[in-house]
Each structure stands twice: as C-alpha cells, then as structure tokens.
KOLSEDO-191699 format. One record per residue (C-alpha): x negated, z, y. Coordinates in steps of 0.05 Angstrom, whole numbers, plus 5000, padded with zeros to 4 digits. Example, Ala and Ser with C-alpha at 12.3 -4.5 7.8 and 13.67 -1.06 7.14 Angstrom:
BEGIN
<node><u>4754</u><w>5156</w><v>4910</v></node>
<node><u>4727</u><w>5143</w><v>4979</v></node>
***
This chain:
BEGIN
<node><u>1878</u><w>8740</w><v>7299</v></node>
<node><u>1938</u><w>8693</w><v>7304</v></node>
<node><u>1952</u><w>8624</w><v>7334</v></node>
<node><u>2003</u><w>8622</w><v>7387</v></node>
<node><u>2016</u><w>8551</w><v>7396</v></node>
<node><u>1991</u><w>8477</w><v>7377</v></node>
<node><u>1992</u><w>8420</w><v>7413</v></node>
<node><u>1997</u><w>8353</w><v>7387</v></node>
<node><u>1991</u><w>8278</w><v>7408</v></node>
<node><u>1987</u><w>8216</w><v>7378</v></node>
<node><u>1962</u><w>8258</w><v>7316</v></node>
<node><u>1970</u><w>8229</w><v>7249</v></node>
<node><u>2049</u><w>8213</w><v>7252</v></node>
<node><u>2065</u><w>8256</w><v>7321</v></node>
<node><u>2070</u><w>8223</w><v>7382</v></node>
<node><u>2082</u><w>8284</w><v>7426</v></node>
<node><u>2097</u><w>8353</w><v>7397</v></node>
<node><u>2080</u><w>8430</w><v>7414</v></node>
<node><u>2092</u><w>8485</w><v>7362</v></node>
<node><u>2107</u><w>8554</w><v>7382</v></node>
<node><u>2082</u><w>8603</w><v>7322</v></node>
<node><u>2091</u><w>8676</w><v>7306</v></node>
<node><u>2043</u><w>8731</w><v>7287</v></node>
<node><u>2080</u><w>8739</w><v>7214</v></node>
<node><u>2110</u><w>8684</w><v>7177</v></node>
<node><u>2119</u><w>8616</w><v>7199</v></node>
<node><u>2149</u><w>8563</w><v>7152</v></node>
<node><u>2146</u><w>8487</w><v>7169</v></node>
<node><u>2201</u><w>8459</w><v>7123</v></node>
<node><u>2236</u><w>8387</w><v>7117</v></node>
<node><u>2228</u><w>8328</w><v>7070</v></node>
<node><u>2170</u><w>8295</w><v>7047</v></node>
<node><u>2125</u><w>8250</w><v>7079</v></node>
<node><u>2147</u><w>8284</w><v>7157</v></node>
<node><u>2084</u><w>8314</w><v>7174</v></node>
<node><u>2086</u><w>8377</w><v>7161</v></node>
<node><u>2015</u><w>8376</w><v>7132</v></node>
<node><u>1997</u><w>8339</w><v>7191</v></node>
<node><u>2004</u><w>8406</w><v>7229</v></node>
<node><u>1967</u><w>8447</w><v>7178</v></node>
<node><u>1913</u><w>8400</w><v>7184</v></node>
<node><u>1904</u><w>8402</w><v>7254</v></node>
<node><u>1904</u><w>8478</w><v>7260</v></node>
<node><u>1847</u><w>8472</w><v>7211</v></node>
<node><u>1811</u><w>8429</w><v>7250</v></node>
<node><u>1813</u><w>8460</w><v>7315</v></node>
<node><u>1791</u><w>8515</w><v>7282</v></node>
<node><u>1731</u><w>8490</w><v>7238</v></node>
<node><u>1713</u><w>8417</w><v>7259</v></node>
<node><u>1734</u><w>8394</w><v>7191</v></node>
<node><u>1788</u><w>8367</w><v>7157</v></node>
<node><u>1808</u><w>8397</w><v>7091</v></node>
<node><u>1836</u><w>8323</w><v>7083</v></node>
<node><u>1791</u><w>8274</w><v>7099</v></node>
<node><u>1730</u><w>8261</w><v>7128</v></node>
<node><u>1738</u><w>8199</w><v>7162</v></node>
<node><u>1767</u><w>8225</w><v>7231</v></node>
<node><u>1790</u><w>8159</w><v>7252</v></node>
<node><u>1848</u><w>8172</w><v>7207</v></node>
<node><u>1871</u><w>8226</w><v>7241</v></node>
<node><u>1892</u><w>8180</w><v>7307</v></node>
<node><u>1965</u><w>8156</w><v>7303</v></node>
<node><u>1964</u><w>8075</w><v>7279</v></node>
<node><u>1966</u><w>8034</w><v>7341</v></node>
<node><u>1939</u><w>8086</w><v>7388</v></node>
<node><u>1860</u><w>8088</w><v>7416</v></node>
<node><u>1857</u><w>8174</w><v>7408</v></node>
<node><u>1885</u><w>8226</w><v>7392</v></node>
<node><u>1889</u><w>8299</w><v>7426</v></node>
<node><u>1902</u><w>8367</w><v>7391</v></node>
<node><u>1893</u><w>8444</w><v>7425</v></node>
<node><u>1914</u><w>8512</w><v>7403</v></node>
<node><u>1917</u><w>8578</w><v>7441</v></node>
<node><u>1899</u><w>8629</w><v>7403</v></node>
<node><u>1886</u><w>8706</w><v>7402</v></node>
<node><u>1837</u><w>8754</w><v>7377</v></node>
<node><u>1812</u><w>8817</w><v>7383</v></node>
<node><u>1766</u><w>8789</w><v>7437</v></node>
<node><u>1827</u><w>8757</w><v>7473</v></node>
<node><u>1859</u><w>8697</w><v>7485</v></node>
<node><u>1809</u><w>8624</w><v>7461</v></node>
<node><u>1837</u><w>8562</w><v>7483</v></node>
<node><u>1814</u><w>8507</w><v>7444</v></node>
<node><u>1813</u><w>8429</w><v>7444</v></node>
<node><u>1788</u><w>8358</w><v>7418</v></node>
<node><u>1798</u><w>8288</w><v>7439</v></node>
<node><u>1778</u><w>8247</w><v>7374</v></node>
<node><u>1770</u><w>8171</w><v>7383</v></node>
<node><u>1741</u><w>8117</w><v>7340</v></node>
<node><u>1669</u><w>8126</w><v>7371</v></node>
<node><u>1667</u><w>8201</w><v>7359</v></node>
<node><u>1703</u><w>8270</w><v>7388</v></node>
<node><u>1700</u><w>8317</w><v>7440</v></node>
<node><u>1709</u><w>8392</w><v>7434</v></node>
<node><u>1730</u><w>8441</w><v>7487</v></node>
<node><u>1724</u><w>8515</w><v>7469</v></node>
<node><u>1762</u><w>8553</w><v>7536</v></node>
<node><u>1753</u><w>8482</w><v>7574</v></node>
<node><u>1679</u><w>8485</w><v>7559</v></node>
<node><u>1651</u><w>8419</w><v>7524</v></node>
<node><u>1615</u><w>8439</w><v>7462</v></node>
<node><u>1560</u><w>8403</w><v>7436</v></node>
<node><u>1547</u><w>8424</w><v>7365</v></node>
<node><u>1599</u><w>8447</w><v>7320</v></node>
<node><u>1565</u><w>8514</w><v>7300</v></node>
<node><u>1589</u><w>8537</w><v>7383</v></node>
<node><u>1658</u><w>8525</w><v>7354</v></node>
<node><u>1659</u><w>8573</w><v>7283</v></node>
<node><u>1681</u><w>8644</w><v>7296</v></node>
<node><u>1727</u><w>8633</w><v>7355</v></node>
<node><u>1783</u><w>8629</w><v>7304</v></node>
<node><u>1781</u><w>8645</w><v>7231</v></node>
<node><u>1830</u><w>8598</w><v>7186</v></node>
<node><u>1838</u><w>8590</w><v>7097</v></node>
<node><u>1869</u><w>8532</w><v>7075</v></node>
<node><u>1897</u><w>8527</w><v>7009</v></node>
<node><u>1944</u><w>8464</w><v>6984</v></node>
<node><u>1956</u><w>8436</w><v>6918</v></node>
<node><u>1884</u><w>8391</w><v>6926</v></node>
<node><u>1845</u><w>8461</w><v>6929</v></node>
<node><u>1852</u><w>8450</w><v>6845</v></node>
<node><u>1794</u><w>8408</w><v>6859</v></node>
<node><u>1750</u><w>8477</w><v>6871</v></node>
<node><u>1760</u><w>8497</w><v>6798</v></node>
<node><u>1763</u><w>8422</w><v>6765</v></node>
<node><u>1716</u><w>8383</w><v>6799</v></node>
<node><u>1650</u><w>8380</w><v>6799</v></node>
<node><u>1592</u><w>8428</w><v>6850</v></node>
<node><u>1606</u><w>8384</w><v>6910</v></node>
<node><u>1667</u><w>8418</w><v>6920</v></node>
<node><u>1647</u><w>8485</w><v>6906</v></node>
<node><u>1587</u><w>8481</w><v>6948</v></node>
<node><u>1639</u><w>8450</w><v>7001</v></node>
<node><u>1679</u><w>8514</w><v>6998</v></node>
<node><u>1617</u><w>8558</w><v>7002</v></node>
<node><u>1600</u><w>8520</w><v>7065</v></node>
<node><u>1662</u><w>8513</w><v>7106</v></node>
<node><u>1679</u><w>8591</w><v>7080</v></node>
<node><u>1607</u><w>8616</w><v>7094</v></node>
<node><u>1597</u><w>8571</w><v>7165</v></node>
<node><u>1658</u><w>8609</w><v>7197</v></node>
<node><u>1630</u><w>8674</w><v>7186</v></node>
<node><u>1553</u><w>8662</w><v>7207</v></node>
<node><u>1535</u><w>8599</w><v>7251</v></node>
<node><u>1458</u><w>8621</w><v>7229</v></node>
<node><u>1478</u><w>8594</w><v>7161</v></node>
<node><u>1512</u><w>8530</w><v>7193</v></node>
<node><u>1454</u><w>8514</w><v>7236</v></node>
<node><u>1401</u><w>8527</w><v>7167</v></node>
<node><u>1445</u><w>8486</w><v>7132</v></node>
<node><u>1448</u><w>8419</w><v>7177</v></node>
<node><u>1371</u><w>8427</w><v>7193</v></node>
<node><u>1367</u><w>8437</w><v>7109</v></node>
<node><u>1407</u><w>8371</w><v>7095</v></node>
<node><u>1367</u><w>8328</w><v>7147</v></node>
<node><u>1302</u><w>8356</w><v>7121</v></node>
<node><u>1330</u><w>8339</w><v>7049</v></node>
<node><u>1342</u><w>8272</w><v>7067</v></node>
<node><u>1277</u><w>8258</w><v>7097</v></node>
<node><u>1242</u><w>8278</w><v>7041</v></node>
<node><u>1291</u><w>8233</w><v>6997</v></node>
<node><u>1266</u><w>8176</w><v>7036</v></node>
<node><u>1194</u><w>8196</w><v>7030</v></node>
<node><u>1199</u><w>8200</w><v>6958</v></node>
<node><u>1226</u><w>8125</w><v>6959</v></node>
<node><u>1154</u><w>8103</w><v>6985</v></node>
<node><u>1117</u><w>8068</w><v>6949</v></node>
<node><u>1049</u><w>8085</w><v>6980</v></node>
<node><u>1038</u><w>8149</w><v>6926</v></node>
<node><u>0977</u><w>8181</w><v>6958</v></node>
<node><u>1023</u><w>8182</w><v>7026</v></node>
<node><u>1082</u><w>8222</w><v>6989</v></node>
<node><u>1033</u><w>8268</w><v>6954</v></node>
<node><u>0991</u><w>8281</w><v>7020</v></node>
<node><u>1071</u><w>8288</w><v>7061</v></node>
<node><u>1114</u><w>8328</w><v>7016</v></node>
<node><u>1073</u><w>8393</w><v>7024</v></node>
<node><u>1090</u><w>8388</w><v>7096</v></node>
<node><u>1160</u><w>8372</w><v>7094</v></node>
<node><u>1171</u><w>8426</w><v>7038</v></node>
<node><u>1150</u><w>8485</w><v>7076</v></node>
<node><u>1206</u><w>8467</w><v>7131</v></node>
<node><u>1257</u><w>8449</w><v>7079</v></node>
<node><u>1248</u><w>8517</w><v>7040</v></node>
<node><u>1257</u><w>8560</w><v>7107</v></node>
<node><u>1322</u><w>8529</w><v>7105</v></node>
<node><u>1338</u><w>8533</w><v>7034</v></node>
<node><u>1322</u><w>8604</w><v>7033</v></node>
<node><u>1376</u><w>8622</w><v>7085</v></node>
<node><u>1421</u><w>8585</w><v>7047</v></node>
<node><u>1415</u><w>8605</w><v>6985</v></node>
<node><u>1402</u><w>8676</w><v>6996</v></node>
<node><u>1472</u><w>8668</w><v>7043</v></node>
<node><u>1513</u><w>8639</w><v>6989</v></node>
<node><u>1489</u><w>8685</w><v>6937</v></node>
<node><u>1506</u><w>8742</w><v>6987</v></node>
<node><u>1580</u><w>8704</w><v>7000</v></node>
<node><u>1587</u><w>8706</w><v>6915</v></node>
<node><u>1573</u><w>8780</w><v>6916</v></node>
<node><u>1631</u><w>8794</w><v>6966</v></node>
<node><u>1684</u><w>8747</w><v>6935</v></node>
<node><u>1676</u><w>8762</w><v>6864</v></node>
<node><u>1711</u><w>8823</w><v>6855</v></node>
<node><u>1768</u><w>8811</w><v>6906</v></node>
<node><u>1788</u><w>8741</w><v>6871</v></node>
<node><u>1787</u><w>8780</w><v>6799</v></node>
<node><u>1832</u><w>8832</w><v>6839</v></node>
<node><u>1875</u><w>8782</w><v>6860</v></node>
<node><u>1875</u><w>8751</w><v>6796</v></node>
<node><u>1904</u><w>8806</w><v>6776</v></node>
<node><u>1951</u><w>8814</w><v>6824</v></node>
<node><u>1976</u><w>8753</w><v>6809</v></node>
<node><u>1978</u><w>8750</w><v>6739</v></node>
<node><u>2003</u><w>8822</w><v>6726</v></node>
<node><u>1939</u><w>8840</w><v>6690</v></node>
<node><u>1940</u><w>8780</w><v>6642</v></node>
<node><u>1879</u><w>8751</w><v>6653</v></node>
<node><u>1818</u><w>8772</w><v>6678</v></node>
<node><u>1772</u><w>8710</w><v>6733</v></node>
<node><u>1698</u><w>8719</w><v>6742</v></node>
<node><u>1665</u><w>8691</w><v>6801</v></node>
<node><u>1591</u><w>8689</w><v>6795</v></node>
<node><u>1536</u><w>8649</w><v>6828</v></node>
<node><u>1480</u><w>8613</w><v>6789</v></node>
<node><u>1426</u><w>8665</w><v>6777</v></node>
<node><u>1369</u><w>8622</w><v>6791</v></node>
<node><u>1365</u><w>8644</w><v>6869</v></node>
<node><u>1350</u><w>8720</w><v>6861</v></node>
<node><u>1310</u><w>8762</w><v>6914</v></node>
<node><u>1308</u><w>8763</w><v>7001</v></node>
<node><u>1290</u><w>8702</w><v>7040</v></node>
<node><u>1216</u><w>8704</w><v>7036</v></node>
<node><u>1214</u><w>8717</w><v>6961</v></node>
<node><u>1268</u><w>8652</w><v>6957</v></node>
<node><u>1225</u><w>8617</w><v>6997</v></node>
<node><u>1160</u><w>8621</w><v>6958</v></node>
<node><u>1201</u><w>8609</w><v>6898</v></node>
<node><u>1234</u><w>8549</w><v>6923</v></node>
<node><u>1161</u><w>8519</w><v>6947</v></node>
<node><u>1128</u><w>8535</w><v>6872</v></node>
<node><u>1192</u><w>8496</w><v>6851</v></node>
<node><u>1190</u><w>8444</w><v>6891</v></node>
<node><u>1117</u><w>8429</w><v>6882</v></node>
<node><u>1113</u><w>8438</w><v>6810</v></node>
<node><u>1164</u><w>8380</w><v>6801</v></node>
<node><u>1128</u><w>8325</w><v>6842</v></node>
<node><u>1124</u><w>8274</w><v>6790</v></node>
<node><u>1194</u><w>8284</w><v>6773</v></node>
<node><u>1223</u><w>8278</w><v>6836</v></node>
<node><u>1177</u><w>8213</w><v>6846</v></node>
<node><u>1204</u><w>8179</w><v>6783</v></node>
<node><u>1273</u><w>8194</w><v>6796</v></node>
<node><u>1270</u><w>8184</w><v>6879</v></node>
<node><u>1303</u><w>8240</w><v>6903</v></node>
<node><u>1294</u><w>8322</w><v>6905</v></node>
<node><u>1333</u><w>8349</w><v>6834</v></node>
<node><u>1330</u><w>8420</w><v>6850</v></node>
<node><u>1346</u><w>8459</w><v>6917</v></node>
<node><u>1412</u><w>8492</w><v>6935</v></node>
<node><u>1440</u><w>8429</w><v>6945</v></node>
<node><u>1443</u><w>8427</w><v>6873</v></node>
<node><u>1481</u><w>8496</w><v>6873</v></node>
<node><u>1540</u><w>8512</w><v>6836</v></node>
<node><u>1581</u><w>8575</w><v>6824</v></node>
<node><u>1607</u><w>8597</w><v>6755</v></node>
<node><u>1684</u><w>8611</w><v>6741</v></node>
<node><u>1715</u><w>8633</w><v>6677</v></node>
<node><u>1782</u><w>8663</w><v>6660</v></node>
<node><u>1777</u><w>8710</w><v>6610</v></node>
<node><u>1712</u><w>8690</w><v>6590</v></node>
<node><u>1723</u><w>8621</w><v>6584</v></node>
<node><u>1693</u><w>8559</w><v>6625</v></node>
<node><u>1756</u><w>8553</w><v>6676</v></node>
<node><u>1731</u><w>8469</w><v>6691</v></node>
<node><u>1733</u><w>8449</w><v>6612</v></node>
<node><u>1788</u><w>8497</w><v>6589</v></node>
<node><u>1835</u><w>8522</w><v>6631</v></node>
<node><u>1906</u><w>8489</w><v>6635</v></node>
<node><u>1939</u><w>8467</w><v>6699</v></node>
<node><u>1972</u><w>8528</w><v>6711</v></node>
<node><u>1911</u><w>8581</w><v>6705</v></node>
<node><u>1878</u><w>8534</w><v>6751</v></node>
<node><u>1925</u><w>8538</w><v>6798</v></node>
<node><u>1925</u><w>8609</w><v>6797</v></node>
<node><u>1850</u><w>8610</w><v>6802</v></node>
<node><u>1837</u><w>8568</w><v>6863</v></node>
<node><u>1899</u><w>8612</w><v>6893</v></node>
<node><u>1858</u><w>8675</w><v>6881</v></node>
<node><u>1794</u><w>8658</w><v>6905</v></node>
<node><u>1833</u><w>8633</w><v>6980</v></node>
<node><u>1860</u><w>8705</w><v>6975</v></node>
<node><u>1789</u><w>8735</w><v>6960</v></node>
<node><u>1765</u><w>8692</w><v>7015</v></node>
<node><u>1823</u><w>8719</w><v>7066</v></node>
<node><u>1801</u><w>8787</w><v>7050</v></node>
<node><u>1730</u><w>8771</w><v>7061</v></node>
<node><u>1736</u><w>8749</w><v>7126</v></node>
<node><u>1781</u><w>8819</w><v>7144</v></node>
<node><u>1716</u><w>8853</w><v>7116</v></node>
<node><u>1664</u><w>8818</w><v>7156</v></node>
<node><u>1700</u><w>8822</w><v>7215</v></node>
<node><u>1750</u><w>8861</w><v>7227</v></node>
<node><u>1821</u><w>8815</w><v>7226</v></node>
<node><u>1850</u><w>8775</w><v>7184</v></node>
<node><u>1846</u><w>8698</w><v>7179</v></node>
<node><u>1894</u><w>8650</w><v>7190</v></node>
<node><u>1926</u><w>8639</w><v>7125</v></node>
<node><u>1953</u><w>8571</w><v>7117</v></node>
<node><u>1992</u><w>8548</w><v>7050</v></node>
<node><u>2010</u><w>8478</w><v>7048</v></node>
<node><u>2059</u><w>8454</w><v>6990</v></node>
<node><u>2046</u><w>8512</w><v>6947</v></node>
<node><u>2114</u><w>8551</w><v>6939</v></node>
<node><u>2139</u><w>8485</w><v>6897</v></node>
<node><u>2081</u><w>8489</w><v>6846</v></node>
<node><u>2089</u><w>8565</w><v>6827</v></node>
<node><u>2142</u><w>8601</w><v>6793</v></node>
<node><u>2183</u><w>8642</w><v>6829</v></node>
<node><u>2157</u><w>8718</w><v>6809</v></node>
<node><u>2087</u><w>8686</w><v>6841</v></node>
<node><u>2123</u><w>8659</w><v>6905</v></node>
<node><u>2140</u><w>8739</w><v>6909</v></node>
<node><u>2073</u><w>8757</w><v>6896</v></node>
<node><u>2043</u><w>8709</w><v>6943</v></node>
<node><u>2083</u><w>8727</w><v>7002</v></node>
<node><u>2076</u><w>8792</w><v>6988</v></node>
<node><u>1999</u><w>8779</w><v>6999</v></node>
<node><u>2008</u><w>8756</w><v>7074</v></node>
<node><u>2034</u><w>8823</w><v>7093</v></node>
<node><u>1985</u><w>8840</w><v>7170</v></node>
<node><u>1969</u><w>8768</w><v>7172</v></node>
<node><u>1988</u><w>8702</w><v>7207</v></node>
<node><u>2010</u><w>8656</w><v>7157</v></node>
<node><u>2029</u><w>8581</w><v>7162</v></node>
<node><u>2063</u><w>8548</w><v>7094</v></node>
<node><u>2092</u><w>8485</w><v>7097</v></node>
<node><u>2150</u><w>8472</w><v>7043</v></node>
<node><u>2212</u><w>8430</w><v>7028</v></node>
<node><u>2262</u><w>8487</w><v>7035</v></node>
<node><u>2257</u><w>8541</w><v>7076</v></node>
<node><u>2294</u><w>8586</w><v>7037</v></node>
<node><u>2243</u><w>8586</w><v>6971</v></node>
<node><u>2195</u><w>8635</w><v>7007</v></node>
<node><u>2241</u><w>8679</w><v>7063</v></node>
<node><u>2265</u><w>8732</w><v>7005</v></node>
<node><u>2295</u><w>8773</w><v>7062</v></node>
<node><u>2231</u><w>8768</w><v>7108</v></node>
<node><u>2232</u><w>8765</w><v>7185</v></node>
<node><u>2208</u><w>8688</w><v>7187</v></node>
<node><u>2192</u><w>8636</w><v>7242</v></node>
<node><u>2233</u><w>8572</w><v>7211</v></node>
<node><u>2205</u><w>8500</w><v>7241</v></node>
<node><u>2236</u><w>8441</w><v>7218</v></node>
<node><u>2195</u><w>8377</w><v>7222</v></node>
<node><u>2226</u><w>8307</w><v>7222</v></node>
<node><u>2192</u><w>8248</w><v>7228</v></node>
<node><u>2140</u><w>8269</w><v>7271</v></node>
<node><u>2186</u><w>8315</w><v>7316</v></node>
<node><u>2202</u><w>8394</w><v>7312</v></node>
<node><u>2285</u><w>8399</w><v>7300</v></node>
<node><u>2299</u><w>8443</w><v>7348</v></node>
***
C-alpha cells in the first residue's frame, strides 16, 4: 500500500501544490516553519478523517481563504483509491473514488497510515485520553465495526450523562435500565476490541523495544485487566457494573466506569513509564509502540501502512536514526526533517524540498 501523489490547495500554508511520492523513502526536508508537516498532516487526514494535530478543522484552511481542498491517489492490493475532501468553515466533504461519503467509518480501510512526531510523547506522558485516542484511531482503521460501536457508545454515554443531571430521581432510576442495556452492547465491542488490539501490540512494541535499544531495556504493553471474557460475558458484566453504581453516578452526574474510562499500562523495565521514565526512554517508547502498530496492520491485513515520521531524525541519536530506517525496509515511508542528508545513509531516497509553501523543484 503506498501513496502516489497529494494534492494540495489553500491547505494550511500551500496555496497550490502536488507531491509526487515513491513506494520506498520519501524525505520532505527544508527549514522550519515551511510546511512540511503540513503535508504529513494532510496525508493523514485523507486517510483517517482526523488530524493528528488538531481538531478544529477550520484551521486547516489557508488564512484568508473560504476552503480548502486535499486528494491523494493511492494504491493497494485492491488497486488504485482516489480520495478527496473539501473542508470549509460549516463542515467537509469526503469523496472516496468520486463517491460522496457520508459517515467517516466508509472512509477507514481504503488506506492504512501511522503517524508518529515528536507530540506522540504525549501517548506515554499524558494522561488515558490519549491512549484511548491511539487505541481508537489505530483500532478504527482496521475494523469500521469498532468505529461504528464506538460513536453509537459515546452518544449513548452522553445521553445518559444528561439523564443523570435530572433532577426528577424516580425518572433517572426508572430510565437508566433502558439506556444501559444499549450502552453496554456498545461497550462490549469496544472493550473486548481494544483488549484484543493490546494482545496483538504488546509483544511487537517490546520487540521493537528491543530493537531499538539493543536489548537494554525491556517495554510492556498491557491493557487494564478489568475487561476479561467475549462480548456477551463483557456485556453482562458491564450492566451489573453499571447498575450497582447508581447512586454514585447520581451524586457525581456522570457515568465513572465504562471503557471510556480505559487506560493501557506501560512500563520499561518494570517501572511506571508516565511517572518515571526520562525524556529519552519515552521517546523510545512511543517510537516502539508506532512500529508495533505498523506491524499490526501488515498482520491484519496483509500490507504495510503508510509510515509517516514527522521531525523525528533530529530528536534521536544517530545509531537510532540507523535503526529506524532500517525499520521501513517493504514500506512506504514519509519523514519530514531539516536536512536531507541525516537519514539517506546510502539509501535510494525520494528528496522533496519544501519552501514556503512550494515544492523546490
């Protein structure tokens, strides 16, 4: 699976632009502040509906202009996908092969894509919203069931939020039975698909660890244990949660337990990675687990992701520069840097030098 081209206008800081991309390696180099995340962004986009930046999508038009437009062609082992959006201040349109799409799940799958840049630190040192954000975007790609059970899950969720608001107590304790057996259908799939997710990535982030540490240290990847058992079991379990906790959730006026509370555990060599691991072992981590999830997606389906690096070569050392390009061996890779020449190490490479908003040609 690789990206052939991209196609932007009045994007972020581009006016007019079209990319041509290799299967291999393709750095976009130049000084700072010329858009060459800009690009990484936007193949992101196009291929989950999210930006790994932001998610007001306003901000992605150029200032002064009333849209913005970005397509890529890409091809798979299913052929050739065209896809397309039009984002403007009242919303977006999507076009997957010139066909309008009207819920993002129609758009996950046509094109895999990891993104890893120097904010992904956030997955290791912040708190479970952006660890459950990972599990979702990574997860969503590979199984638009899991999208779908997710978005019916959160408007269920905040439904019941509001219920629990009311004041009228015999209403909320007569309503949340119903509204609990629909929001546990959902949860199950969730949580039984992110548990699931865990199993896969733990042991290929700890062998990338590895990899990338020469043995050094050792990363564990582990869900919480709390969701155990198939769908129906989760279920049940997640209803007898739910309903033993009524007065709880009353008093404090929203739903404390559910998989929107999830959160996965990482340590490095046994050791809480959030509270105790310096910069650089975080850096590593984060790193590791994009690696575990590139090889994920090979597993489930057959090719390889996109792999896009943005403004990483400048925070690692230069025996881990090896070691990461050495790691994008079979696989489209984009990585955006400030010289060209920190990540070529006598590689076959598809230089693109970006300058205010142009390619240098």
């Amino acid at each position: 699976m690789y990206i052939k081209n991209l196609v932007l206008k009045n994007f972020r800081n581009y006016a007019g632009e079209k990319l041509e991309f290799s299967r291999g390696l393709n750095v976009l180099f130049g000084k700072n502040a010329q858009g060459k995340t800009n690009c990484a962004e936007a193949v992101f986009y196009l291929c989950t509906g999210t930006s790994p930046r932001t998610r007001r999508e306003k901000q992605l038009i150029r200032h002064g202009e009333d849209f913005a437009d970005i397509s890529c062609l890409c091809e798979g082992r299913y052929g050739e996908v065209e896809i397309s959006a039009r984002i403007t201040e009242s919303g977006r349109e999507v076009r997957v092969n010139g066909n309008k799409i009207t819920r993002n799940a129609d758009l996950m799958g046509n094109v895999f894509a990891v993104f890893f840049s120097p904010q992904e630190l956030r997955l290791i040192q912040d708190g479970p919203d952006e660890r459950r954000r990972f599990l979702n975007v990574s997860i969503s790609q590979l199984s638009r069931p899991y999208y779908v059970a997710l978005s019916r899950y959160n408007k269920i969720l905040e439904q019941r939020n509001n219920l629990l608001k009311n004041r009228d107590l015999d209403l909320v304790y007569d309503t949340l039975p119903v509204w609990d057996a629909q929001l546990c259908k959902y949860a199950a799939i969730v949580a039984k698909s992110r548990t699931d997710y865990a199993a896969r990535l733990s042991p290929l982030a700890a062998e990338a660890h590895a990899y990338l540490t020469d043995g050094q240290e050792q990363l564990v990847v582990s869900p919480e244990k709390k969701y155990k058992g198939d769908e129906q079991e989760l279920e049940k379990r997640l209803f007898d949660e739910l309903s033993n906790n009524y007065d709880r959730d009353i008093r404090l006026g929203y739903t404390a337990s559910g998989p929107h509370r999830d959160d996965l555990d990482i340590t490095i060599n046994g050791v809480d990675a959030k509270n105790f691991a310096s910069q650089g072992q975080t850096r590593t981590a984060a790193l590791s687990i994009k690696l575990a999830e590139v090889n994920v997606f090979k597993d489930a389906c057959g090719e390889y992701p996109v792999l896009i690096l943005d403004d990483v070569m400048s925070e690692l050392d230069l025996p881990r520069r090896k070691k990461l390009v050495g790691r994008t061996d079979g696989l489209q890779t984009i990585i955006t840097c400030t010289h060209a020449e920190r990540v070529l190490y006598g590689r076959e490479v598809n230089k693109i030098m970006i300058e205010g908003g142009s390619v240098k040609r």
